[in-house]
C-alpha positions as CSV (number, residue, x, y, z in Angstrom):
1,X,-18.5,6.6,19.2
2,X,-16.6,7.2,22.5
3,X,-12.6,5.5,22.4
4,X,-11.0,4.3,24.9
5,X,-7.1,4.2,25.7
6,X,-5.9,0.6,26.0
7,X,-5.1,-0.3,29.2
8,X,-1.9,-2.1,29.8
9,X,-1.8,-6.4,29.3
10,X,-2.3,-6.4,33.5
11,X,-5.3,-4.5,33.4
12,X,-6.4,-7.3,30.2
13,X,-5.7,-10.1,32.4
14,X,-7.4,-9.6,35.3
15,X,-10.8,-8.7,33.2
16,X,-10.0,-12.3,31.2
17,X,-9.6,-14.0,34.5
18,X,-6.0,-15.2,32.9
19,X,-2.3,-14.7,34.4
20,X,-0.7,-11.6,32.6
21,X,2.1,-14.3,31.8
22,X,-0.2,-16.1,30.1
23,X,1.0,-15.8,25.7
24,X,-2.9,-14.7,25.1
25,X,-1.9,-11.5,26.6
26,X,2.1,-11.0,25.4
27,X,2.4,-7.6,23.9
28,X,5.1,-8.0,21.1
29,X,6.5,-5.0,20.8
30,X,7.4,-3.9,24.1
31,X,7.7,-4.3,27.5
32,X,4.9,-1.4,27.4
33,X,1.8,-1.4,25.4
34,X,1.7,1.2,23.1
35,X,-1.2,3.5,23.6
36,X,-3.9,3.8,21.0
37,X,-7.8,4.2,20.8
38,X,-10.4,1.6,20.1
39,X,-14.4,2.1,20.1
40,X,-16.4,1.1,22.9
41,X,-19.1,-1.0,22.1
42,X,-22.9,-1.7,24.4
43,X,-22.6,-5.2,25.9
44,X,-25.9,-7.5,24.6
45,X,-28.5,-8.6,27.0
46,X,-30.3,-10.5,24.7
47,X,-29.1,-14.7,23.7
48,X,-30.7,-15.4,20.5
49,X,-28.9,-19.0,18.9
50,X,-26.6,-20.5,21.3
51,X,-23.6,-23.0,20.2
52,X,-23.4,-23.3,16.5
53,X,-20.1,-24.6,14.9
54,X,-18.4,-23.0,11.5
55,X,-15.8,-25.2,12.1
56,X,-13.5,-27.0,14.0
57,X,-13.8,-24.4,17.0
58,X,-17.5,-23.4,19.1
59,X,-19.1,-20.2,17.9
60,X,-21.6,-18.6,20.5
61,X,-23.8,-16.3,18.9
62,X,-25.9,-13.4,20.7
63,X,-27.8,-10.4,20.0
64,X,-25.6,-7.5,18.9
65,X,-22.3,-8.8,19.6
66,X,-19.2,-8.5,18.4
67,X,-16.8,-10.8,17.9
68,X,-13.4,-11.6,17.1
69,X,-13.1,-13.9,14.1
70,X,-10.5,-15.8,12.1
71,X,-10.6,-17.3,8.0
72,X,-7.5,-18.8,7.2
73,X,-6.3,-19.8,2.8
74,X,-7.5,-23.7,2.4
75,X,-4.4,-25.9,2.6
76,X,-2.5,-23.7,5.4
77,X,-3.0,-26.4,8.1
78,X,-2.4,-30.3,7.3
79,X,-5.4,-32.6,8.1
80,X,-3.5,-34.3,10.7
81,X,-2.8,-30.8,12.4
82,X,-6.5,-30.1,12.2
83,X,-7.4,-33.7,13.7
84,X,-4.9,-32.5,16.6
85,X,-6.7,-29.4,17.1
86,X,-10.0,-30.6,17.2
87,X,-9.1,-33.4,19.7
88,X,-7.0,-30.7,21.7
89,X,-10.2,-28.3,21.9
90,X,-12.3,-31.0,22.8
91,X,-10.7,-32.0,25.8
92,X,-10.3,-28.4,26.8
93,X,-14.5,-28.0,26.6
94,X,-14.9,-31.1,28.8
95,X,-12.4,-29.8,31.5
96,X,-14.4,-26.9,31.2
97,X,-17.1,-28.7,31.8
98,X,-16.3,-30.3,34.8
99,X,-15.8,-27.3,36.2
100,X,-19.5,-26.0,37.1
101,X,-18.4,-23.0,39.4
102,X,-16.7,-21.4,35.9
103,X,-18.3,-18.9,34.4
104,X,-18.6,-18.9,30.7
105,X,-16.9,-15.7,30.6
106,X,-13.1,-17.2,31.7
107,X,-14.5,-20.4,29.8
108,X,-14.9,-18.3,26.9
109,X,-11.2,-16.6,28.0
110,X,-9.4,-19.7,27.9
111,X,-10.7,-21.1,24.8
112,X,-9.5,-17.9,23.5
113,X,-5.6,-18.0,25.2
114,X,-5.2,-21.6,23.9
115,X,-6.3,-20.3,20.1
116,X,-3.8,-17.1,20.4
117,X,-1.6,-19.8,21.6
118,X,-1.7,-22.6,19.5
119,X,-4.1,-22.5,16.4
120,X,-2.9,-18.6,15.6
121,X,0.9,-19.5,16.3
122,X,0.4,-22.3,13.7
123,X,-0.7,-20.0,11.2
124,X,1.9,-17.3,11.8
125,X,4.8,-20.3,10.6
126,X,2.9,-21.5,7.4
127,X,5.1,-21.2,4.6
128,X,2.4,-22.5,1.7
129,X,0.3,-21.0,-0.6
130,X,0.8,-17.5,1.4
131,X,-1.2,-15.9,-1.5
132,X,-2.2,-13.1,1.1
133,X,1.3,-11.7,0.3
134,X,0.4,-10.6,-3.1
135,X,-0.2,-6.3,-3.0
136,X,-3.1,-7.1,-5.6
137,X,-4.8,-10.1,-3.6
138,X,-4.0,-8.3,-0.2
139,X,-5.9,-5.3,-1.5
140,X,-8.8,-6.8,-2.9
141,X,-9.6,-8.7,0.9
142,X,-9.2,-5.2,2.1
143,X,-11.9,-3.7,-0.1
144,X,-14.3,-6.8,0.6
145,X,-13.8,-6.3,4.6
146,X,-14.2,-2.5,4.4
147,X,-16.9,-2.7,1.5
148,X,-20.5,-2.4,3.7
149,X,-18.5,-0.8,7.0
150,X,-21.0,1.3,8.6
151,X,-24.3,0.0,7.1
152,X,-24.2,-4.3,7.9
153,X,-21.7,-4.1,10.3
154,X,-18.9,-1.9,12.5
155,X,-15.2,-3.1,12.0
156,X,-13.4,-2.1,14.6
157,X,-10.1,-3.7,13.2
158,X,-8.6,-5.9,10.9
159,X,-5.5,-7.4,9.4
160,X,-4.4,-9.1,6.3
161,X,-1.8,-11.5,7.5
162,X,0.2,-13.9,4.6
163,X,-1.9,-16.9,5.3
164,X,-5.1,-15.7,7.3
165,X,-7.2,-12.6,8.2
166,X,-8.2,-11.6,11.3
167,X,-11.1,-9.4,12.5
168,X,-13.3,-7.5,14.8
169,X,-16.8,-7.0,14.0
170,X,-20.0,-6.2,15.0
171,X,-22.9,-7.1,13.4
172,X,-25.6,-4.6,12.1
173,X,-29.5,-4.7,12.6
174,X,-30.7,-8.0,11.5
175,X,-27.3,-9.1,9.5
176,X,-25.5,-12.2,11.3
177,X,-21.9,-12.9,11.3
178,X,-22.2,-16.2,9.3
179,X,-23.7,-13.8,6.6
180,X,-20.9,-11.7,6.8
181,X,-18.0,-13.6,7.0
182,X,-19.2,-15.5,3.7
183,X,-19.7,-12.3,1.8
184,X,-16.1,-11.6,2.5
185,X,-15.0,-15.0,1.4
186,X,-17.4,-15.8,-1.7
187,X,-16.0,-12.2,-2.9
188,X,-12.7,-12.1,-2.3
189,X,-12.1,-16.0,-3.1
190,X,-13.5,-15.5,-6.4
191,X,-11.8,-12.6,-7.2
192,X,-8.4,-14.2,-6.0
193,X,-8.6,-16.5,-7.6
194,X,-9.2,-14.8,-10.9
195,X,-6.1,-12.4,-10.2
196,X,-4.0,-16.0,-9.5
197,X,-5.1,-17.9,-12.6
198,X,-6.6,-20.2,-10.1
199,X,-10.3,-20.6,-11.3
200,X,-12.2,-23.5,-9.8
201,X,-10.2,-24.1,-6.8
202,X,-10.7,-23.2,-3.3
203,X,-9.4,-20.3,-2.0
204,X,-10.4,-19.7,1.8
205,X,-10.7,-22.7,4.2
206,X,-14.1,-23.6,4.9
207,X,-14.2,-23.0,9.0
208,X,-13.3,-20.1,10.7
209,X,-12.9,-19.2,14.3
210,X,-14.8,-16.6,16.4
211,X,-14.5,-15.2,19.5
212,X,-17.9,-13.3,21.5
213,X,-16.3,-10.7,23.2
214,X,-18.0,-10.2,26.2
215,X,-16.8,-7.4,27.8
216,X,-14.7,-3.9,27.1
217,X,-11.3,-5.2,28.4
218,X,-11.7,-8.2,26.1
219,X,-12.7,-6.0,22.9
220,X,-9.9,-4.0,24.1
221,X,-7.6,-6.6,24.2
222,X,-8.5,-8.3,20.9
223,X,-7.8,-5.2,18.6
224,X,-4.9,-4.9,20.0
225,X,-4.1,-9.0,19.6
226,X,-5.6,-8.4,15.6
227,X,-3.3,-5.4,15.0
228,X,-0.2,-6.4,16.9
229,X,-0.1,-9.8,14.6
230,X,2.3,-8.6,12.1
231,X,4.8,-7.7,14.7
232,X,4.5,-11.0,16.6
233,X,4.9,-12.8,13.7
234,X,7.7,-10.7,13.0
235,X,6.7,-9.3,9.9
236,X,7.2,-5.3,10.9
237,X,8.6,-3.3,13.9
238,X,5.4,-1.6,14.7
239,X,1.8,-2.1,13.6
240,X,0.9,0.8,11.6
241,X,4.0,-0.1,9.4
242,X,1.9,-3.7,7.7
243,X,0.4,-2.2,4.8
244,X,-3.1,-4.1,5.4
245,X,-4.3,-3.2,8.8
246,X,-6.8,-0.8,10.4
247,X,-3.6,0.3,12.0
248,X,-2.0,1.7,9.2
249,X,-3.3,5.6,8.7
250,X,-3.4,5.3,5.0
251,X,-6.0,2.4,5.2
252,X,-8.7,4.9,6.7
253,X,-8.7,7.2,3.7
């Protein structure tokens, strides 16, 4: 597949219809974005399903699409945090709503900015149950997203973050991401949980979050968001140094 150099967070914002000072489109490292290669992917034609929910966020599904996606350790975010969210989101969708001249793609943009913003920042400051930070745990997530690479889906990158994972995938042939995503969960969880000693208990929060990318600029600007996670959260200096990320060299071999 043909790569393509990602452009800098100016070039991100105009395609997301968002202001470059808007914290969707912070790079944390540097004034500069650093220059690396991502895949480019065919844009679907085809809607298949619509709205569907996983969760406490909308999930639009279409034919061949990629998406950015989210699955976070069950008991990182308080119920009343949650409640707060969903409220928060709602209102966001009606404004969105009452605003008919809006295309779907900057509805779609913002949803996304106030996600990066809030929901993702939120996650980034848990402090509970980080199992994620365990080498063993960490590594077994790994081998469940990278197990069927290449034949159900494309990932074009990922992280393993303390409290959460993050994503981008596409979706192979007839496989959908609902399929997917609890593949990854039902393995890893049960397998974590054996490793922990923590048999019977949940391991992965129930919902998730995705994002349909709907353009290059915005798959662009979403493995960079994935891979640049550890840095924002202050976790490493530059991406490649987080041991469990597509941007590490090692975790390609």
């Amino acid at each position: 597949m043909a790569a393509v150099l990602i452009p800098c967070r100016a070039a991100v914002a105009q395609a997301s219809s968002l202001p470059v000072s808007h914290p969707a489109h912070q790079c944390h490292q540097s004034r500069t974005c650093r220059a690396r290669h991502f895949p480019q992917i065919e844009m679907p034609t085809a809607m298949l399903s619509g709205f569907h929910s996983r969760g406490y966020l909308p999930h639009l599904e279409t034919e061949g699409s990629t998406y950015f996606v989210t699955f976070r350790l069950a008991g990182t975010l308080p119920r009343e945090v949650i409640a707060s969210l969903k409220t928060r989101r709602d209102d966001l969708l009606r404004r969105a709503a009452d605003e008919p001249e809006t295309s779907g793609e900057c509805r779609s943009a913002r949803l996304f900015a106030w996600y990066a913003a809030e929901v993702d920042s939120l996650l980034d400051r848990t402090t509970d149950a980080l199992w994620l930070r365990h080498p063993a745990v960490a590594s077994l997530v790994a081998g469940a997203l990278r197990h069927f690479e290449g034949r159900r889906y494309r990932l074009h990158a990922w992280v393993i973050m303390p409290s959460h994972v993050h994503a981008v995938v596409q979706p192979l042939g007839t496989e959908s991401l609902g399929a997917i995503l609890h593949s990854w969960k039902s393995f890893s969880g049960n397998g974590a949980n054996r490793l922990l000693g923590r048999i019977g208990r949940p391991f992965w929060q129930k919902e998730s979050y995705d994002h349909l990318i709907r353009h290059q600029f915005d798959l662009v600007h979403c493995c960079h968001y994935t891979e640049e996670n550890p840095v924002k959260a202050g976790l490493c200096s530059r991406p490649e140094d987080w041991p469990w990320t597509s941007a590490n060299p090692r975790r390609h071999h």
